[in-house]
C-alpha positions as CSV (number, residue, x, y, z in Angstrom):
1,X,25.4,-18.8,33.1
2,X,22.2,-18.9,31.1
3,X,20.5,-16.7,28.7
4,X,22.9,-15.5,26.3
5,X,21.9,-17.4,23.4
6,X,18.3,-16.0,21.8
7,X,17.0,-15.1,18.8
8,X,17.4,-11.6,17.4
9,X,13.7,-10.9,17.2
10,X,13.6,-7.8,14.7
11,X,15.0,-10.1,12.1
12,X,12.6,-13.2,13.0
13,X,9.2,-14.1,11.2
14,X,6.5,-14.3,13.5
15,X,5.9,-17.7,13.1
16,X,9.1,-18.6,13.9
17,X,9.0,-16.5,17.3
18,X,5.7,-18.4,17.5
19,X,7.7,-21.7,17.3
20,X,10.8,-21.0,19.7
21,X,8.2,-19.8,22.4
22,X,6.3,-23.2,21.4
23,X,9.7,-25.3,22.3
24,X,10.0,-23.2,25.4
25,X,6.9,-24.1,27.1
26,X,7.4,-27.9,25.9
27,X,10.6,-27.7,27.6
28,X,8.9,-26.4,31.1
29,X,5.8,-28.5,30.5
30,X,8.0,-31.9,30.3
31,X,10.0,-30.6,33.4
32,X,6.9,-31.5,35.3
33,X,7.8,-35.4,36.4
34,X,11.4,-33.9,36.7
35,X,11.1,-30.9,39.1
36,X,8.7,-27.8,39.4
37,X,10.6,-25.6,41.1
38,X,13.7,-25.8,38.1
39,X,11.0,-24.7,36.0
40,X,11.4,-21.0,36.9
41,X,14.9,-21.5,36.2
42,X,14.5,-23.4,32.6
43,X,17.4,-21.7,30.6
44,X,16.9,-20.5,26.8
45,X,20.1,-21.3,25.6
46,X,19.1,-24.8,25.6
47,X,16.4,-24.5,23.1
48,X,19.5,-23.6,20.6
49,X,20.6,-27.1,21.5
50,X,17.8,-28.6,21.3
51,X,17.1,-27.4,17.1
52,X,20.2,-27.9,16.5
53,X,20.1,-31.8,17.9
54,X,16.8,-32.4,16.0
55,X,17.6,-30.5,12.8
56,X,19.9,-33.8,11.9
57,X,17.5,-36.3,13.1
58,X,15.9,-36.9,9.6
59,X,13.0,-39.3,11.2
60,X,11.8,-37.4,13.6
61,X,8.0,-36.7,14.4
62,X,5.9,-34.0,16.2
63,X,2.9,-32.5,16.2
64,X,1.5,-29.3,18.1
65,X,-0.6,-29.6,21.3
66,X,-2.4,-27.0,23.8
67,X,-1.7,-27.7,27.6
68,X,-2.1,-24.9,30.3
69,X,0.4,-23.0,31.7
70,X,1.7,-24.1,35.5
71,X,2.2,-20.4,36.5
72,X,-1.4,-19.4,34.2
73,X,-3.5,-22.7,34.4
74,X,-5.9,-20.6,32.9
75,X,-4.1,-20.0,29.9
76,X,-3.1,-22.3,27.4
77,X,-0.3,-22.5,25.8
78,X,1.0,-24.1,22.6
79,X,3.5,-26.7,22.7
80,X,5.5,-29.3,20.7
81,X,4.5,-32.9,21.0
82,X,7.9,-35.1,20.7
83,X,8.3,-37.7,22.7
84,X,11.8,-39.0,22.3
85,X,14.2,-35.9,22.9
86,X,12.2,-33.4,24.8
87,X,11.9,-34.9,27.9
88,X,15.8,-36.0,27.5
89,X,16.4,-32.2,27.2
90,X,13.9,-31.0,30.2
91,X,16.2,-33.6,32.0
92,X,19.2,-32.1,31.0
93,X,17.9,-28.6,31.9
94,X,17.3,-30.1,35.5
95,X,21.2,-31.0,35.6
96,X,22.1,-27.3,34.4
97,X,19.6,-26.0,36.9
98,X,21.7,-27.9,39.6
99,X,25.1,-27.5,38.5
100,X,24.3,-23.7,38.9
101,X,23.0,-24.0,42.5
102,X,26.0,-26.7,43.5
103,X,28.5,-23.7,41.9
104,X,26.6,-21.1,43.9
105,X,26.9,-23.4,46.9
106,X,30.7,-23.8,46.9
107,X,31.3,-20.2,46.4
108,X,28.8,-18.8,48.9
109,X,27.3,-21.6,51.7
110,X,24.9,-19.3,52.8
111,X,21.6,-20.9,53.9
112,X,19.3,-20.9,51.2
113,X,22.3,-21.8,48.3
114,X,22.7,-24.9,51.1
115,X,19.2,-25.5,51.8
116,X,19.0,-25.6,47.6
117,X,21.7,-27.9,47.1
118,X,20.7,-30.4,49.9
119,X,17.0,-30.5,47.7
120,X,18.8,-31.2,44.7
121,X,20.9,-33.9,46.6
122,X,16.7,-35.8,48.0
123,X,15.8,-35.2,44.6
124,X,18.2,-37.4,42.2
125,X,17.4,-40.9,43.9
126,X,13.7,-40.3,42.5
127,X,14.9,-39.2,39.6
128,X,16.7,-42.1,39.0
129,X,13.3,-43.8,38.4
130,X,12.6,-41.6,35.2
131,X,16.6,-41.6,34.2
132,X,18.6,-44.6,34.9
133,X,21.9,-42.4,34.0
134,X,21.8,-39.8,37.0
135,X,24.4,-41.5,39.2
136,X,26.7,-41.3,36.2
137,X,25.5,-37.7,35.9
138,X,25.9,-36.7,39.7
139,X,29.4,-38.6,39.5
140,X,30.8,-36.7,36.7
141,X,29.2,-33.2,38.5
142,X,31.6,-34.1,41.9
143,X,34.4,-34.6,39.2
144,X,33.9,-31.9,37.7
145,X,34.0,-29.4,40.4
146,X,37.1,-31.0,41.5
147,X,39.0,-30.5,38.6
148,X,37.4,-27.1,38.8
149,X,38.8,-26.5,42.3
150,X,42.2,-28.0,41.6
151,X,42.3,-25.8,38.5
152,X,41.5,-22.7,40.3
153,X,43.7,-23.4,43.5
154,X,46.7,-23.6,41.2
155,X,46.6,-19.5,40.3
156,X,46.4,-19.3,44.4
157,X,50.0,-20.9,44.1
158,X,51.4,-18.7,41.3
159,X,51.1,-15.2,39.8
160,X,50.3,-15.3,36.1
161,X,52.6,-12.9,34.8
162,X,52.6,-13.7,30.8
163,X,50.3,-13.9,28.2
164,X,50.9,-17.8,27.4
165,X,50.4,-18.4,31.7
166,X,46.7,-17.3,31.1
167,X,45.7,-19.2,28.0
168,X,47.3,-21.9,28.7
169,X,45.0,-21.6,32.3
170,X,42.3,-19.8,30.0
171,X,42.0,-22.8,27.1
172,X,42.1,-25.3,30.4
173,X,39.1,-24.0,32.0
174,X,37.1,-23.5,28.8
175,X,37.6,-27.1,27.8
176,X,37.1,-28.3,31.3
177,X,33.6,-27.2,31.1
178,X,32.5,-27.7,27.5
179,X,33.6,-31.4,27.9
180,X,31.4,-31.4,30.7
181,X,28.8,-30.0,29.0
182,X,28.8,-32.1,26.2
183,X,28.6,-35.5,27.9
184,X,25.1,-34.3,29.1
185,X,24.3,-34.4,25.0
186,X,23.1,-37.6,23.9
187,X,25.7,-37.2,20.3
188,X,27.2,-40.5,19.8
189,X,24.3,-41.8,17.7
190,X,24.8,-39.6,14.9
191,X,26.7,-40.4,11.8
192,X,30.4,-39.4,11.6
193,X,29.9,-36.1,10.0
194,X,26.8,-35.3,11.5
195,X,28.7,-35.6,15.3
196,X,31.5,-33.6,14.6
197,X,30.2,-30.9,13.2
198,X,27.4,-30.8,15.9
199,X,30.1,-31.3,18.5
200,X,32.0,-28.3,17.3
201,X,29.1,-26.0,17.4
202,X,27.8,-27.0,21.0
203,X,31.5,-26.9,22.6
204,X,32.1,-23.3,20.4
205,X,28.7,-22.0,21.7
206,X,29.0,-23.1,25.1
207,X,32.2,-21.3,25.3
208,X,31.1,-18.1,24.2
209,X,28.6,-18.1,26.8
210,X,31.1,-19.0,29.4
211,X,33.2,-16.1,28.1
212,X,30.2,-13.7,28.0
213,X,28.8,-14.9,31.4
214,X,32.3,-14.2,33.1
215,X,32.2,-10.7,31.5
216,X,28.9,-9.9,32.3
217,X,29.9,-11.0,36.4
218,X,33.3,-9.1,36.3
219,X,32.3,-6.3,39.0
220,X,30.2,-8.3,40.9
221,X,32.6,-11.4,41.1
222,X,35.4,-9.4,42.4
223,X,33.0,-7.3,44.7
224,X,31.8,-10.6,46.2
225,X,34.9,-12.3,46.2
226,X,34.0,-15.2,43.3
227,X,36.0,-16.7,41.1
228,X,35.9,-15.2,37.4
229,X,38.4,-16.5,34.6
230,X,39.2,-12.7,33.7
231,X,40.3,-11.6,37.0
232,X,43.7,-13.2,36.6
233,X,44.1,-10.8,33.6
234,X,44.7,-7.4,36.1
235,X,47.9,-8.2,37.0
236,X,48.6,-8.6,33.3
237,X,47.2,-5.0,32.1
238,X,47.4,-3.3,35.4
239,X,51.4,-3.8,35.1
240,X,51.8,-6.3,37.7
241,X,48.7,-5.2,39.5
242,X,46.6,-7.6,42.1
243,X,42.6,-7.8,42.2
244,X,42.9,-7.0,45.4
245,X,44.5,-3.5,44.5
246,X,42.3,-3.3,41.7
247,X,38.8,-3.1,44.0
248,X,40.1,0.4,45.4
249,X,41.4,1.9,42.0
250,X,39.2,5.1,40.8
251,X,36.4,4.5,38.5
252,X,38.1,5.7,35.2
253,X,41.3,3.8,36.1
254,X,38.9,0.4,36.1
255,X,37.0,1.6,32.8
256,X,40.5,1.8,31.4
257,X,41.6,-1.7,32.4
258,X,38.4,-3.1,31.7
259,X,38.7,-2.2,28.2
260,X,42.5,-3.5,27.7
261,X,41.0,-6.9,29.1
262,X,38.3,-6.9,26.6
263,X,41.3,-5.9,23.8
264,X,42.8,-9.0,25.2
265,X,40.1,-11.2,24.5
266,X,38.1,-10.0,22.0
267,X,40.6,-11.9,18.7
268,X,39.5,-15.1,21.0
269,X,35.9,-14.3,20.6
270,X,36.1,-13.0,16.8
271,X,37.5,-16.2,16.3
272,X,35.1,-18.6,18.1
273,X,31.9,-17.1,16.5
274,X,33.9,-17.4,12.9
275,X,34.5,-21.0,13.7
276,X,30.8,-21.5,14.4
277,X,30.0,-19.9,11.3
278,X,32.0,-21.8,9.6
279,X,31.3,-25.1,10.8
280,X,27.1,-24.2,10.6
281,X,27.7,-23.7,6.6
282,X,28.7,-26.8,6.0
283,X,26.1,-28.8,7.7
284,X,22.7,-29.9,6.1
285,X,20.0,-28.6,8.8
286,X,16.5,-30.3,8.3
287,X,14.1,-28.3,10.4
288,X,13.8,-24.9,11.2
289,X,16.8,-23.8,9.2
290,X,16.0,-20.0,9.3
291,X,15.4,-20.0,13.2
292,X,18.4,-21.6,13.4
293,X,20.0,-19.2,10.5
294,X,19.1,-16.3,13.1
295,X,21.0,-17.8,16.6
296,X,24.0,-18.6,13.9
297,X,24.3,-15.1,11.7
298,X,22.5,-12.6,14.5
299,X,22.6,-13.6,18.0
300,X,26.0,-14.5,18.4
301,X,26.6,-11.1,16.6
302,X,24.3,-9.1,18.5
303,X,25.9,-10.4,21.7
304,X,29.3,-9.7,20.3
305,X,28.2,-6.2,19.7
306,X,26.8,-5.7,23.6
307,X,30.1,-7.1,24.5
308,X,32.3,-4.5,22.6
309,X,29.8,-1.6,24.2
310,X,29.6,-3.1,27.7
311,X,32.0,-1.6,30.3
312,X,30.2,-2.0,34.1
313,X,32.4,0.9,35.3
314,X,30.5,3.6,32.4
315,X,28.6,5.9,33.0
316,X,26.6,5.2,30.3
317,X,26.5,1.4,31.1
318,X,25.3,1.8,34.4
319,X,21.7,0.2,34.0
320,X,23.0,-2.6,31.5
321,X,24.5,-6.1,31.6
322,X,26.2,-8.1,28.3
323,X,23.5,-10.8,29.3
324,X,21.1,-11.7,26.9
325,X,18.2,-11.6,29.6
């Protein structure tokens, strides 16, 4: 569910590559009092969150710092030196780190995806000492796994059939998540303006990543048995076809239907990245607007454009994922 949203690096200055690696390594080295082992899992796309929170903080103070790397200690690394919102975001990685492992957990129990979870479960009374919130956090996780699982159990009681049965499951499971997402975001302080527009680009972003992420997993979800928000759409362009059915169908039969779901989707995406867009060009951004300019105007593309070439049953796509990794 991670690293989708990057830079474009042929169209970034060096100093700004420079920068976002800079914000990277601040991330992992204020992870330190939180976990060490999450560190290997510290996800990119939240340094996209995190210029986009500070570019509307107008007071807001840093400076640059050398501190060596935990998997190099003989290397230093640059860093960022901010101590109000960094370490809220290295937090917040933490929680994305263990919603991963708890969604791994209830679709496979297998020992180490248990032996992860129970970790996570010793770890959040101590980390209630650095962040007095993470019983709310934990709380709102259960919940939201269980409106998860209720939402999911309810195509086990009926076959969608129509194209207003999936969105109207399709827009329920996007905004499940981003809502979740978003409470994680510490927003409400910001003025009017600034909030909405900032809301609107988090919740837009997070669910192109959900969409690209489910994409990405469509071969190996149904091979494994996991849930995927696209595998509802077979028995919609296999004419009343079942996932079930679909697993044995020959390969050019599955490139065929894999490319009528993407038809079927791809006005969604057009229009969520358009919306960003949209919504980015009327905010005022403070720092780092031409970092930000390249997530906004070339990432989002890019990944747009691996999605449209992306087919896991090509030939020619054999070695290749729409990840961003």
């Amino acid at each position: 569910m991670t690293g989708y949203i990057i830079p474009f690096k042929p169209e970034l200055k060096m100093k700004h590559w420079e920068f976002y690696n800079s914000v990277y390594c601040s991330l992992c080295f204020n992870m330190k009092p939180v976990s060490r082992i999450s560190r290997l899992f510290l996800s990119h796309d939240l340094i996209f969150f995190y210029l986009l929170f500070i570019s509307q903080i107008k007071s807001l103070e840093f400076s640059f710092g050398k501190r060596p790397c935990p998997l190099n200690p003989f290397q230093k690394k640059n860093i960022l030196v901010e101590d109000k919102y960094l370490p809220l975001f290295s937090e917040i990685s933490f929680i994305i780190f263990s919603l991963k492992i708890f969604d791994r957990s209830y679709d496979h129990p297998d020992l180490l995806n248990t032996g992860l979870k129970n970790w996570i479960n010793r770890k959040f009374p101590s980390l209630e000492k650095i962040t007095p919130f993470i019983p709310d956090i934990k709380k709102s996780m259960i919940n939201y796994f269980q409106q998860e699982k209720q939402l999911t159990d309810s195509l086990k009681d009926r076959k969608i059939q129509s194209h207003k049965q999936y969105y109207d499951f399709f827009y329920s499971y996007l905004n499940l998540f981003a809502n979740y997402f978003l409470s994680l975001f510490p927003l409400n302080f910001l003025e009017n303006r600034k909030y909405f527009s900032l809301k609107n680009i988090f919740e837009l972003s997070i669910k192109l990543v959900i969409i690209f992420d489910n994409l990405d997993d469509f071969d190996r979800d149904l091979i494994k048995g996991n849930f995927n928000i696209f595998h509802p759409l077979i028995s919609i362009v296999s004419q009343n076809g079942t996932q079930k059915q679909f697993k044995y169908l020959q390969k050019s039969v599955k490139l065929d239907l894999y490319e009528k779901i993407k038809q079927f989707i791809s006005p969604e995406i057009t229009f969520t990245v358009n919306s960003m867009i949209r919504t980015y060009k009327s905010m005022e951004i403070i720092y780092n607007k031409e970092l930000i300019d390249n997530f906004i105007f070339f990432a989002f593309e890019k990944q747009v454009e691996r999605f449209i070439l992306y087919n896991p049953y090509s030939q020619t796509n054999n070695n290749k994922t729409c990840s961003g990794n």
